[in-house]
Structure formats: C-alpha cells, structure tokens
GUZATI-844564 format. One record per residue (C-alpha): x, y, z; residue in three letters. Coordinates in steps of 0.02 Angstrom, whole numbers, padded with zeros to 5 digits, always signed. Each point is the difference from the previous one (the first is absolute). Layout:
XYZALA
...
This chain:
-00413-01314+00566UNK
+00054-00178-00065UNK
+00077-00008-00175UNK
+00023-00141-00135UNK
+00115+00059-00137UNK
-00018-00085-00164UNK
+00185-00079-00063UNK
+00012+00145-00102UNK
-00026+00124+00134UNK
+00090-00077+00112UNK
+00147+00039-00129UNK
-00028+00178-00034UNK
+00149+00121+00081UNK
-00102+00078+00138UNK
-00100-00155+00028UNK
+00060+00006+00196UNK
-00058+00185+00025UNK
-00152-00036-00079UNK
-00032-00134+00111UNK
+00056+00066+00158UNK
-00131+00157-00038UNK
-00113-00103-00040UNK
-00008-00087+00179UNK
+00029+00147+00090UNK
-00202+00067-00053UNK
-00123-00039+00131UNK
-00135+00042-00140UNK
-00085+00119+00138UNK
-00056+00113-00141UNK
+00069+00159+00119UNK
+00077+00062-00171UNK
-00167+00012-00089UNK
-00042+00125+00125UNK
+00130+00129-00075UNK
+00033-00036-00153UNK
-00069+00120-00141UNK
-00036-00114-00162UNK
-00110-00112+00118UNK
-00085+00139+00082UNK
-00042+00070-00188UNK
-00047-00171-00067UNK
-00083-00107+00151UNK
+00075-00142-00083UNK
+00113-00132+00119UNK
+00121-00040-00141UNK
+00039+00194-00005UNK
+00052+00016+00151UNK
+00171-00096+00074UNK
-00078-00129+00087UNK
-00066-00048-00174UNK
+00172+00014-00101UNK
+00077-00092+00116UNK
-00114-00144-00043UNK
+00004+00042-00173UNK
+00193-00024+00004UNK
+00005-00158+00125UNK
-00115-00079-00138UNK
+00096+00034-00131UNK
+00184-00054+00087UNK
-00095-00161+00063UNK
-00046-00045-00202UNK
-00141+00066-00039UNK
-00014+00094-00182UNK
+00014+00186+00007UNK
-00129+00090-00099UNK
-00035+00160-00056UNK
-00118+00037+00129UNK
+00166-00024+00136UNK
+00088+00109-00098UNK
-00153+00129+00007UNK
-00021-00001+00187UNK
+00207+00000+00036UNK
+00013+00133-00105UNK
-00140+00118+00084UNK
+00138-00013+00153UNK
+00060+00182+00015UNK
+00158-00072+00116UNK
-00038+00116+00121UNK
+00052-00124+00134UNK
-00125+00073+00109UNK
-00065-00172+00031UNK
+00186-00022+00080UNK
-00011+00162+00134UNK
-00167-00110+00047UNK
+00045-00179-00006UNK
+00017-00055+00190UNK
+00108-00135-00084UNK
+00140+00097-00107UNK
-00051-00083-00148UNK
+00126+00067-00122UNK
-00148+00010-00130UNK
+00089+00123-00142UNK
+00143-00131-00021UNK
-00126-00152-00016UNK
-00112+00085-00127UNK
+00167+00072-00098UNK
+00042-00193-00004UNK
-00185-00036-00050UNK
-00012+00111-00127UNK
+00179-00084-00096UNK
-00079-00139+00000UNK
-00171+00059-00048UNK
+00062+00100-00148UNK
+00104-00158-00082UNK
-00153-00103-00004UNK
-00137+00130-00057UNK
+00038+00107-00136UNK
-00043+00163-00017UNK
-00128+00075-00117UNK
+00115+00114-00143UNK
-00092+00157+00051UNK
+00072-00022+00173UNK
+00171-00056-00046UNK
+00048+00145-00100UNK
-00065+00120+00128UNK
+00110-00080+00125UNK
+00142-00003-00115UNK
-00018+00174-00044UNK
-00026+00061+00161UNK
+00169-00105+00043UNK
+00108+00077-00147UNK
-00067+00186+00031UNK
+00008-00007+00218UNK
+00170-00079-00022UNK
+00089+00151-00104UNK
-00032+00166+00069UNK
+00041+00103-00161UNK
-00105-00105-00109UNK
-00152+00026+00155UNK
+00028+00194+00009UNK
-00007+00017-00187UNK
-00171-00093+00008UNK
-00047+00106+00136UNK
+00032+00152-00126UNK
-00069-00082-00164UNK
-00168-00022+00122UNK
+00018+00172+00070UNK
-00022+00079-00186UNK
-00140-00123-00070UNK
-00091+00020+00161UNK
-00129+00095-00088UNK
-00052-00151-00116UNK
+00048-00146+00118UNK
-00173-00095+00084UNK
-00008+00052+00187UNK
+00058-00189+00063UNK
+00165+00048-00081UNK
+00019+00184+00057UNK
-00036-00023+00183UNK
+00130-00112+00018UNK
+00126+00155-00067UNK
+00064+00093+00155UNK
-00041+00199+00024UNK
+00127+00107-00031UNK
+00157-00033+00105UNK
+00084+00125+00103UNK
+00163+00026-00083UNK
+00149-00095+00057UNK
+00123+00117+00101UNK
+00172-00002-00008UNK
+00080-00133+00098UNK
+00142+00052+00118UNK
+00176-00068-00037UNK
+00105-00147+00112UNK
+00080+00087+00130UNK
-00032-00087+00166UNK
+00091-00146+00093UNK
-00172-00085+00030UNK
-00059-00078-00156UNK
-00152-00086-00068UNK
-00043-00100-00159UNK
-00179+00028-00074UNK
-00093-00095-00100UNK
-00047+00126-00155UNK
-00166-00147-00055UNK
-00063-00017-00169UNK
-00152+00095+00018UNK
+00006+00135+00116UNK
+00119+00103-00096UNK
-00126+00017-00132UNK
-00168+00022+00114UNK
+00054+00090+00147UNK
+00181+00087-00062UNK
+00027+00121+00164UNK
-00009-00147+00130UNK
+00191-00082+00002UNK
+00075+00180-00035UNK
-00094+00064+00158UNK
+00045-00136+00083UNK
+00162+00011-00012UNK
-00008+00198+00019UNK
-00071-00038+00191UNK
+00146-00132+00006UNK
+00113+00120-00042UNK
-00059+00118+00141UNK
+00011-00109+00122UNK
+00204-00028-00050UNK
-00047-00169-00098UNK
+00070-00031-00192UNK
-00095-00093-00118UNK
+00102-00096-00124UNK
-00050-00023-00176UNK
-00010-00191-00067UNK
-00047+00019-00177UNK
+00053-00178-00030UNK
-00153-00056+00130UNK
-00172-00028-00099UNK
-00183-00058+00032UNK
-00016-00088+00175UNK
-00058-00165-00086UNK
-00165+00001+00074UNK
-00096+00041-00152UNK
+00065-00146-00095UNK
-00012-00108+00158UNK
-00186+00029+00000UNK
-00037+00003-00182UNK
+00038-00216-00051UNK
+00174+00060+00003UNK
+00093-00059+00169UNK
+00160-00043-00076UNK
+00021+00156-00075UNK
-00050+00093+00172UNK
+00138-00077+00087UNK
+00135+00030-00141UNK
-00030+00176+00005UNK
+00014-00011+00196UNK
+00166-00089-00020UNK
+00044+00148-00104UNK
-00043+00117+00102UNK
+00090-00095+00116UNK
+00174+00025-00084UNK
-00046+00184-00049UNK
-00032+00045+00195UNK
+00159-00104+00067UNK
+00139+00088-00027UNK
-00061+00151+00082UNK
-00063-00101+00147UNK
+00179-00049+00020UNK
+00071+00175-00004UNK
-00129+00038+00138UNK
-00157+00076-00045UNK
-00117-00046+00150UNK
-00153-00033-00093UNK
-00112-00029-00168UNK
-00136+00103+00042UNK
-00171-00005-00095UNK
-00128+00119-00021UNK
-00128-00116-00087UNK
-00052-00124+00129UNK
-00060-00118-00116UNK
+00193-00018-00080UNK
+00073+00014+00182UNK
-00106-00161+00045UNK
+00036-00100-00120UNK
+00197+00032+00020UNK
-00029-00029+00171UNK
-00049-00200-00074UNK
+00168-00020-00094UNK
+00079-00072+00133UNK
-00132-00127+00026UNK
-00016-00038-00215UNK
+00163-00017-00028UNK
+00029-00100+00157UNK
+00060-00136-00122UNK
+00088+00080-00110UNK
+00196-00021+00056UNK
+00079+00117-00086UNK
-00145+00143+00060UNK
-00067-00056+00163UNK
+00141+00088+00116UNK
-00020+00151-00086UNK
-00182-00011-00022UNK
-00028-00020+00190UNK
+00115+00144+00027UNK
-00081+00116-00122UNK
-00186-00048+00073UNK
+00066+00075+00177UNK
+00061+00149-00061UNK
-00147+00032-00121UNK
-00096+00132+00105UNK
-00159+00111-00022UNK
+00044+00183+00002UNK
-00119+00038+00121UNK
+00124-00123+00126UNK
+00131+00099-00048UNK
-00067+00155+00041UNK
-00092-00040+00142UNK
+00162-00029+00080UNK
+00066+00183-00057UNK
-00020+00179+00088UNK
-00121+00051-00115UNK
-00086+00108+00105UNK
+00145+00103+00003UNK
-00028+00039-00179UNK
-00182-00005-00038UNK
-00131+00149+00007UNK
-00164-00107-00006UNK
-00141+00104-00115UNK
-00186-00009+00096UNK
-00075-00083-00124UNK
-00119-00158+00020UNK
+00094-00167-00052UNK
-00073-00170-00019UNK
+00123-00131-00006UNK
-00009-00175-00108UNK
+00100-00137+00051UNK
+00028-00107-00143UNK
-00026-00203+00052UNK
+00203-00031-00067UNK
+00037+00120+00139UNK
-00109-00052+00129UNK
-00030-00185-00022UNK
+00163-00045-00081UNK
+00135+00102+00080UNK
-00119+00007+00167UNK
+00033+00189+00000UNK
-00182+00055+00025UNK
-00004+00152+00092UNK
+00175+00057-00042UNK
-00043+00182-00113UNK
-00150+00050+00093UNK
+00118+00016+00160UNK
+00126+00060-00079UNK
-00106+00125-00084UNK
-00076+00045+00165UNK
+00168+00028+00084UNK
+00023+00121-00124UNK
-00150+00105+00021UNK
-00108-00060-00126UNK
-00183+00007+00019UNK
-00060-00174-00056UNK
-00210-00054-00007UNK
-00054-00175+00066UNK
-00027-00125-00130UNK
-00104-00137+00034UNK
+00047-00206-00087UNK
+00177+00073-00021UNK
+00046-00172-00027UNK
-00090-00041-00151UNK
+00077+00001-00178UNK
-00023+00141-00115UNK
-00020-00128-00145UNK
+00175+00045-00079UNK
+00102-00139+00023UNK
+00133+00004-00119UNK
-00091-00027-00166UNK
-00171-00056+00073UNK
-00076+00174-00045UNK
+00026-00066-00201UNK
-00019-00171+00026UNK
-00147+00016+00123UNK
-00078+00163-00032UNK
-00172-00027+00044UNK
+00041-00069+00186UNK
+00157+00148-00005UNK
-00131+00138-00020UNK
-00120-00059+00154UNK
+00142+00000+00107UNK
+00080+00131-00059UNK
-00170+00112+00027UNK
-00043-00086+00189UNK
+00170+00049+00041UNK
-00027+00187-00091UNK
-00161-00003+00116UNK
+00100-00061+00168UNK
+00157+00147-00036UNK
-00121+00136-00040UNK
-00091-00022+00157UNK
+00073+00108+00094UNK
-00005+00147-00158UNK
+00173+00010-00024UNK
+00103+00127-00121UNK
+00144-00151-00041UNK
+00014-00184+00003UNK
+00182-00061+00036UNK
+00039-00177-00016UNK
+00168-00095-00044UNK
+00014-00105-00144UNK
-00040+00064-00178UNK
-00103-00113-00034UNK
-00143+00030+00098UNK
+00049+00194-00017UNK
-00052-00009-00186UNK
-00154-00106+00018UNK
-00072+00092+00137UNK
+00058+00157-00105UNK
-00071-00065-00149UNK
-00188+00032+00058UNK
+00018+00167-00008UNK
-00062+00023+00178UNK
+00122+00087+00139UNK
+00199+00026-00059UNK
+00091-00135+00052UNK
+00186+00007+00028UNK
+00145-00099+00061UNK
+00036+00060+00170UNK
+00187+00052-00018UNK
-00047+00118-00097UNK
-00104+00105+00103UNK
+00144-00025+00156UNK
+00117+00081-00135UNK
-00112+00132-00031UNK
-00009+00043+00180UNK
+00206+00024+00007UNK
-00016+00107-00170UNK
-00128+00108+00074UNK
C-alpha cells in the first residue's frame, strides 16, 4: 500500500512503524473474513481492511472526525485479522498508533470521558474495585439489570496460598481486577505450582499491567505503569525466578508488547525486552510440568474458550484444550472457537450492545455440545460470558486444582 504522510505525520514518534505497516497490507480484504465487528455490522470501515484506510487517511492529512473515532473504536483488538493476514500486517500496533492520534484531534463527548476515566481509576486499584464489587453486591436488589449483570456470581472463596519453600521460583502478576471478580484463580494457581515443586513469589509492589490505560486515551500512562512494573519485577528476575507467569491472557499479552513499546525508551528497553521473554502464560508453564502425575481428571463435560489475547496475540491457540486432554478431561467440540466473546478489556461497558451479540453467539457456539462447565483463561471473558447467567464459567486453573484436592 503506498503512503503520503502529511509534514506533521511524518513527525509523529512512530511515524516509521506506521508507515512500514502501512505498506506491508495488500488490501486483500482476507481479514474481513474473520473478524467479528464486521461480520456483526456488514460495514467495510468495521472491519480492518477499513481502519486501516481510516488511519492511512488520517496520517496522510486528512481531518479525523468523529465518525473515525466511531468505527476505530468498534475494533475489539482481537488481532484475529493478524492469525489471517497472509501478509503479517502488524494491525493492533497501527490502530494503537491510529487511535493516539485520533483521540488528540476529536474530542470525546463528557458522557464517554468520565466513563473511561472512571473505569481507569477503579480497574487500576484493586481495593478500591473489590469494594465496588461489594457496595454492588448489597444494592443489587435496587440496581437496573445493565448494572447488575455486569457484577460477578458469587466467587469461590480464595484458599490459602502455600508458603515459599522451593528452589524454582516464579513471579505472578496479582492484576487489578481479577482479585476482586474471580478471587480463587492466582491462589489455585499457585497451589498447583506448588505441587509440582514450583514457588510463587509475592510482588506487592507490581500493579495494573498498563493495558487498561493504554486502551482508554491514556498511552502514556500505560507505559509508566509498565516501566513500574518493570522495576517491581527486576530484582527478583535477578535473584533467579525463571518466569512472570500470567493467568489473565489479556494482561500476559500486553506484557508480552513491553519490549516492543518501550523499544525507545533507554533507560527501560533492556529490561523491557527481557521481561517480555520471560512473561509466560501459565498454561506454558504447566504444559511443560508432570501434571499427570498429580491430577485425577473428574468425567464431567468441559467446553473450553480460548480468549483472542491468548490465541491471536500470544499465538497459543490450542494450548489448554491439550493440556486438559492429557489430563483426562472430557472436553465438547466447539465450533468458531476463534471468534471473540465481545469482552475485550472494557468493550463490554463501552460497547455493550455489540458485547452482548457476541457474547450470546459465542454462549450459543460453547453450549453446543451441552456442557456442565465452560473453562477459559483470562478474566475477562470469564465474567462476561459469566455474566449472562447461562452455563458456570470458570478460569481453568481452578478446576486442575480441584482435581489434585479431590
């Protein structure tokens, strides 16, 4: 694809990436053919053939509008345009770069920046999210039913976590929401972990991923909680732990980027690189472990749903349902396992209408095969699917720990 910058563009700090993505589209339209907002909406500039036209016009001068804003931010970035592009266009990065300059030039309705705002300042702070969480949980009774679905079921308590005590050791990223909706999945984590002669260490110090600020007008502040993280996570890495491991694929993708974001930063981008190879997916941890050894598999119908971060992003499709199988679980065929649930970070509040048909075609494609659970691995997608009050849905972790307990 042939590009003319404006001057201004042509000045912008990622100006060369955005060009050399930009060139590297054929415009075959392959990406329409999978991707879930355009399959919803018919509409060309919904799908990522579209954005990226939407963006090129934009870089090469043209005035953004609020309609470019509209159709950019109907993107779920569930980069599975990228698992189909015959080209490796490196879409997510282009439309993050898109977006920046998108959001500068068009600003936001009030109603829309305060959501994202609050839904910033509450992600970012697990205590002040879990006592939300509870404030919800006692006025469910007089809050409208937009407001309670989004409240999680009752959580399985969180069991006790086992103390340091093995040579091999592993950082884990705690995340800013899942301690508040889904409690029991770290601790069982690390339980297994613990099993298998692996010690989880404790890095209080270590906060939000960055990705909800990243994604919410906020990039800069994204990347300086990365570069926190960063100096939280180092000194252990130096002592020897072998991994930060993450059971919310969404956060575990987006660390996987900090090498590439902070590529320019020169006091971070040594560290960043190293800390994007040795962020790791639990279920690549594990599936290199004796688990078997361990594990007494229940018969009880499974369906498993990989969430797009893990499959599109860290490429990892596949990964739990073998693993799962090697262990004896009895898991149902699910048809379009790689569409997006409609979760997406924050897209279920910012988007709810398109969240909730995605959400329910994916409800339909898991249930298809009538089973008693739905496992999937990021908490994101385990609350919205949860949230329609359809078939449990839990992280998986926690029903491989429930195996060893019983």
């Amino acid at each position: 694809m042939q590009t003319r910058f404006s001057d201004d563009s042509k000045r912008l700090p990622r100006a060369e990436e955005a060009e050399r993505i930009l060139r590297s589209c054929v415009h075959c339209g392959f990406c329409n053919a999978t991707c879930p907002t355009y399959q919803l909406l018919g509409d060309e500039l919904d799908g990522p053939r579209g954005r990226i036209y939407l963006i090129k016009q934009v870089l090469e001068g043209q005035p953004a509008t609020a309609s470019t804003q509209l159709h950019l931010d109907r993107c779920l970035s569930c980069r599975n345009c990228e698992t189909t592009c015959p080209s490796g266009v490196d879409y997510h990065n282009l439309l993050d770069i898109g977006r920046a300059l998108v959001d500068r030039a068009v600003p936001r309705p009030s109603g829309q920046r305060v959501l994202r705002l609050g839904l910033r300042s509450l992600a970012a702070s697990p205590e002040r999210f879990k006592a939300l969480l509870r404030l919800g949980a006692v006025f469910r009774p007089l809050l409208p039913t937009s407001f309670t679905g989004k409240l999680p079921r009752p959580a399985a308590l969180q069991g006790e976590r086992p103390p340091v005590r093995h040579a091999r050791r592993v950082l884990m990223l705690e995340g800013c929401v899942q301690p508040g909706l889904s409690p029991n999945t770290n601790a069982a984590a690390a339980r297994v972990l613990d099993r298998l002669g692996i010690s989880v260490i404790a890095t209080p110090d270590a906060g939000c991923c960055g990705a909800l600020d990243y994604h919410l007008d906020a990039q800069g502040a994204g990347l300086d909680r990365a570069r926190h993280n960063i100096d939280a996570w180092w000194p252990h890495l130096e002592k020897g732990a072998e991994a930060i491991v993450q059971t919310a694929s969404g956060c575990g993708a987006f660390i996987k980027d900090y090498g590439h974001l902070l590529a320019h930063d020169p006091a971070y981008a040594v560290k960043a690189r190293q800390v994007s190879e040795q962020a790791l997916d639990l279920v690549q941890v594990l599936g290199e472990e004796p688990l078997e050894q361990i594990c007494a598999a229940r018969n009880q119908r499974i369906a498993v749903h990989c969430p797009c971060t893990l499959q599109h992003a860290q490429k990892l499709g596949g990964h739990i349902e073998a693993l799962l199988t090697r262990l004896g679980f009895n898991l149902t065929e699910v048809p379009d396992g790689h569409l997006c649930c409609g979760s997406a970070g924050t897209y279920s509040l910012t988007q709810p209408v398109l969240a909730k048909q995605l959400r329910d075609n994916r409800l339909n494609a898991l249930e298809s095969g009538q089973p008693e659970l739905i496992v999937t691995a990021n908490v994101g997608c385990q609350n919205h699917l949860d949230s329609a009050g359809r078939t449990p849905v839990r992280h998986w972790i926690e029903l491989v720990d429930q195996s060893l307990a019983e």
